[in-house]
N, C-alpha and C positions, 0 to 999 in steps of 0.2 A: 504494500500500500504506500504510497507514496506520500511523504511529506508536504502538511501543508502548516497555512497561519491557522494556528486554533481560536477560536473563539473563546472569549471570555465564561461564556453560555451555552453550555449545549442544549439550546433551546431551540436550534433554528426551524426544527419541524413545527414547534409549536406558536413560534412566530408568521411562520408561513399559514397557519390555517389550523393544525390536526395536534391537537394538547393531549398528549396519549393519557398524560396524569389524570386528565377531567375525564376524557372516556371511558377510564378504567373503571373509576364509580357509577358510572352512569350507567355500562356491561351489568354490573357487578347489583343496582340494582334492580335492573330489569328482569335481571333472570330470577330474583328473588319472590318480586310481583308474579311473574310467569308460574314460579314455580308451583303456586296457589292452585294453581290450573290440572296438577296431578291426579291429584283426590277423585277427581271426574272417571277416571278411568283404572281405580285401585283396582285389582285383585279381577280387571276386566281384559277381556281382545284389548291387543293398544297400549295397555300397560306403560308408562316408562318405563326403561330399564337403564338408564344414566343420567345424572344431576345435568344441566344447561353449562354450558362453560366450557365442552370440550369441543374438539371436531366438529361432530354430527351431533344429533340427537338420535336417540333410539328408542324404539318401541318392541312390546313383545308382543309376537304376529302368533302364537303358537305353536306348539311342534318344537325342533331344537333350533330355531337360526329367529334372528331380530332384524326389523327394517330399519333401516340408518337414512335418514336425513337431512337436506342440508340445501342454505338458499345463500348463495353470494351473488358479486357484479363485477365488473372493471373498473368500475370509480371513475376516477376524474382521468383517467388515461382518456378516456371516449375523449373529451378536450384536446387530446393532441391530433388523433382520429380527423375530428375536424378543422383544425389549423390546415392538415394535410390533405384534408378533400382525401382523405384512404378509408374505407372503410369493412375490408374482404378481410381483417385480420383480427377482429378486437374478438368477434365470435367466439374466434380461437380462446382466447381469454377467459370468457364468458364460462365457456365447458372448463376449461381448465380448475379455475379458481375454485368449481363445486368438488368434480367431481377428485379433485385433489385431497379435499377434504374429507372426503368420504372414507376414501382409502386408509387414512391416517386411525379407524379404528379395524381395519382389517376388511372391509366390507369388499365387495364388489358390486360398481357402479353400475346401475339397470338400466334409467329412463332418465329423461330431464324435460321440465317445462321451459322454455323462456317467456320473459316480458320484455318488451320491446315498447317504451315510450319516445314520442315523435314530438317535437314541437309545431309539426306541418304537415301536412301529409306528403311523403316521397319514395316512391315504389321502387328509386336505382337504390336511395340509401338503403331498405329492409334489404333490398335485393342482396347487397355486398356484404351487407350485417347476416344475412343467410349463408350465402356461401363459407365465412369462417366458422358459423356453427353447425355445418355440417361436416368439415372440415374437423373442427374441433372432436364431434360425435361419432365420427368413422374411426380417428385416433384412439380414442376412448373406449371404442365397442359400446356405446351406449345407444339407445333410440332416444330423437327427443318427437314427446309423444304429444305436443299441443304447447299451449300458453295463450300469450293474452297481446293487444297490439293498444297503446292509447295512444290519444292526440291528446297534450297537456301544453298548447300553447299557452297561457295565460300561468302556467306553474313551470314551465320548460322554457327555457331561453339558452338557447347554445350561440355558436361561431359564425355569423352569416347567415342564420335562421336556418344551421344544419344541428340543432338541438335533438340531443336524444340520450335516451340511459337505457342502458343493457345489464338483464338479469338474468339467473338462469337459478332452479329449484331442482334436486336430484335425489334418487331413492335409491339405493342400494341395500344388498343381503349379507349377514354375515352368520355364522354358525355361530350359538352361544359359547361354543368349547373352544372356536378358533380367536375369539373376540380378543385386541389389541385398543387396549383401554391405558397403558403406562403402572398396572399396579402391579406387574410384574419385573419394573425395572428396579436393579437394586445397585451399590455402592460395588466399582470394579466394571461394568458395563461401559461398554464403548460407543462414540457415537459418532456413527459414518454420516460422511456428507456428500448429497447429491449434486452434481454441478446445474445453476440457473444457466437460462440463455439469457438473463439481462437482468432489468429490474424485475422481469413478470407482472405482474397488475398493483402493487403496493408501494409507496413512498412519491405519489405524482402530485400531491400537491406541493412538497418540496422541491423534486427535479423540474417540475415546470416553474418555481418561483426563482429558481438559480438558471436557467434559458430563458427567463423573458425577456423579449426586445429582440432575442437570435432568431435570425431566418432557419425555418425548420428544414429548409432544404439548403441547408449551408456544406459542405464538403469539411469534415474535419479530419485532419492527417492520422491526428493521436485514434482515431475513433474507426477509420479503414469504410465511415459511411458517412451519410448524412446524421445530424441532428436528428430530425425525427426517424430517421431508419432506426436508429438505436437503440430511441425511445419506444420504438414501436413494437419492435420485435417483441413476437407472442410468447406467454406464457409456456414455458415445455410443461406437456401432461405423463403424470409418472404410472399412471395405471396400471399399464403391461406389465413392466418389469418389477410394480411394485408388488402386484398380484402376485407372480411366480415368488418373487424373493420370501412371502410369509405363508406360502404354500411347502418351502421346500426348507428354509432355514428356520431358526425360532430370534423371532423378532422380537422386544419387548415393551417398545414404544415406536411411533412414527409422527413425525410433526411437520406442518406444512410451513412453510418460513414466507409466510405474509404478512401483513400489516404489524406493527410491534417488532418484527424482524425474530431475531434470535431470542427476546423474552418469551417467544410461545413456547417454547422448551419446559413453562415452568408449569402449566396445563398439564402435561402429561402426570407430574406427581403429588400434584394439589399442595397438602399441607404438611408433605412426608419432608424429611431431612434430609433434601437429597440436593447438590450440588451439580451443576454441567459446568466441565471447565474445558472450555475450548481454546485451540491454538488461535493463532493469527491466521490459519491456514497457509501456512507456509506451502509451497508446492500448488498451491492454486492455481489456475490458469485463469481468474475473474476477467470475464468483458470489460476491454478498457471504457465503460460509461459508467462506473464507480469509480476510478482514478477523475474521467476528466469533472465527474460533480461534485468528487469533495477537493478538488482544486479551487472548482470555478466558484464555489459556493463557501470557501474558506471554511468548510467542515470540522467537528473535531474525527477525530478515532470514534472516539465514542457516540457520536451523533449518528455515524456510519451505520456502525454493527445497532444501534438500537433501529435506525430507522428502514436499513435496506438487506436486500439478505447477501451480499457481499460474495455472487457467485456460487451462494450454494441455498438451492432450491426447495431442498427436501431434506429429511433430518431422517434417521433410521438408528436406533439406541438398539443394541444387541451383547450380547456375551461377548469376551476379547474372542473365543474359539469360531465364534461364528464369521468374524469381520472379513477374512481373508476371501470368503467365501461368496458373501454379499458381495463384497466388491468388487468381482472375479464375475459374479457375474450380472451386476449393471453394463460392466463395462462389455461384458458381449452381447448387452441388449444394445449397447450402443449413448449409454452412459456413463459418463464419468464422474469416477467414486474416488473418498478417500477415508481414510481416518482424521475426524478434527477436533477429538474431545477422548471425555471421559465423566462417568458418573464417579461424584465423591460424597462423604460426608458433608454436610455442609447446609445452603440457602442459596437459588437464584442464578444467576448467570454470571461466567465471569471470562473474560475473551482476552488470552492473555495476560497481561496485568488489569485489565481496565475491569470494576463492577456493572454490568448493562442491567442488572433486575436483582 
């Protein structure tokens, strides 16, 4: 990672727009109100069968496997989408972001709804917003089985009156015996790291406040694209290989490195004693569009790793015995893995020297 001026604050995400600190209570009470909502279906078809807070949600469908659940978007990435007048990729995104998460409790991703809100009505934009989730859904092996289309001009105001938000809602099945929930991870567990192709869909209301003013189709040397090619580039979906990896290895946690960046690490063990202490990733190969934003953007270290996932995509916590194995065989799905931590005694996250949670 490259040297930059540090900031006095390592505030600048939450200068920019996105105050992890306030969201985190605001998560934190939601799910609480939500969770009132239980009791409706005790000891019935549907059942919960895991508290709000992690991956998915789940329910118990009967018989031995539970339905997993799960509704994400692309955020304010669609903003760069229309800067660029591109929009046959963000779809990509869209699939990715859910059914990423699905995985992360072992499941296997089924079907997906999207929502598709318009500021205007324009049948090239759905057009190209289609093609990447279809795109996205062949990747995945998933069907997407309907969803919903609105006109919300008067609540929607995009880039040129190319206003629109993309969503997508997904269900997946996982066997009760196979379930990958984190409470199997323990102190001595290793944690491999999957390579991003970029930022993925999280941290764009900061990388879009450190390019404002740049022409998105600027040629940058250090970058080998444009500005917004960089930015653009779609989410990778880990589904394939992440299926086989907890069919064939024993996995003991998985975490999706979105929004929060590397603090989701701390989801997996709730309120257990349990420490991730990650390298700098040394040996990484990261997309130079984290060097050239915590240049341009006078980043700290630590603003970085809390707010981006810093080239690695996917999180996989397993036995030391297993590691060789997983990553052996990401890399012949055509992924690239590494070792970039470890579980210890301890509290939170810690990357290097720096504390992120």
């Amino acid at each position: 990672m490259p040297k930059a001026k540090r900031e006095k604050r390592a505030d600048a995400y939450a200068r920019a727009g996105v105050d992890l600190a306030k969201v985190r209570p605001i998560q934190s009470s939601l799910a609480g109100v939500l969770s009132s909502t239980f009791e409706a279906r005790k000891g019935k078809l549907g059942e919960p069968a895991i508290g709000i807070g992690h991956y998915a949600g789940l329910i118990d469908i009967g018989g031995r496997r539970l339905l997993a659940m799960h509704t994400d978007g692309v955020g304010t990435k669609v903003l760069v989408a229309q800067e660029m007048r591109k929009f046959d990729t963000v779809g990509i995104d869209c699939v990715a972001m859910t059914v990423n998460d699905l995985i992360c409790l072992g499941s296997e991703p089924l079907a997906l709804l999207d929502y598709i809100a318009l500021e205007k009505e324009d049948a090239e934009l759905v057009a190209q917003l289609s093609r990447g989730l279809v795109t996205g859904a062949d990747d995945a092996r998933v069907a997407i089985v309907g969803g919903e289309t609105a006109i919300v001009g008067d609540l929607l105001k995009g880039i040129d009156g190319y206003g629109f938000d993309l969503v997508s809602m997904g269900v997946g099945v996982v066997k009760k015996s196979a379930l990958i929930d984190g409470s199997a991870i323990v102190e001595g567990d290793a944690v491999v790291g999957v390579a991003s192709s970029g930022l993925h869909s999280n941290g764009y209301t900061l990388a879009r406040r450190i390019v404002s003013g740049r022409n998105m189709d600027e040629e940058v040397e250090e970058l080998g694209e444009t500005i917004g090619e960089a930015l653009l580039k779609p989410t990778k979906i880990y589904v394939r290989p992440t299926l086989d990896a907890v069919r064939r290895r024993e996995v003991h946690g998985i975490a999706h490195i979105t929004g929060g960046a590397f603090t989701k690490l701390t989801r997996l063990v709730g309120e257990r004693k349990l420490e991730f202490k990650l390298s700098s990733f040394e040996g990484a190969s990261a997309p130079p569009i984290f060097g050239y934003l915590q240049r341009e953007g006078s980043l700290s270290d630590e603003e970085m790793y809390r707010t981006f996932n810093m080239g690695v995509g996917l999180c996989l916590v397993t036995p030391l015995s297993e590691v060789e194995a997983v990553v052996r065989d990401y890399r012949r799905s055509g992924f690239e893995a590494w070792t970039i931590g470890t579980v210890r005694r301890g509290e939170g996250v810690q990357v290097g020297t720096m504390r992120i949670a």
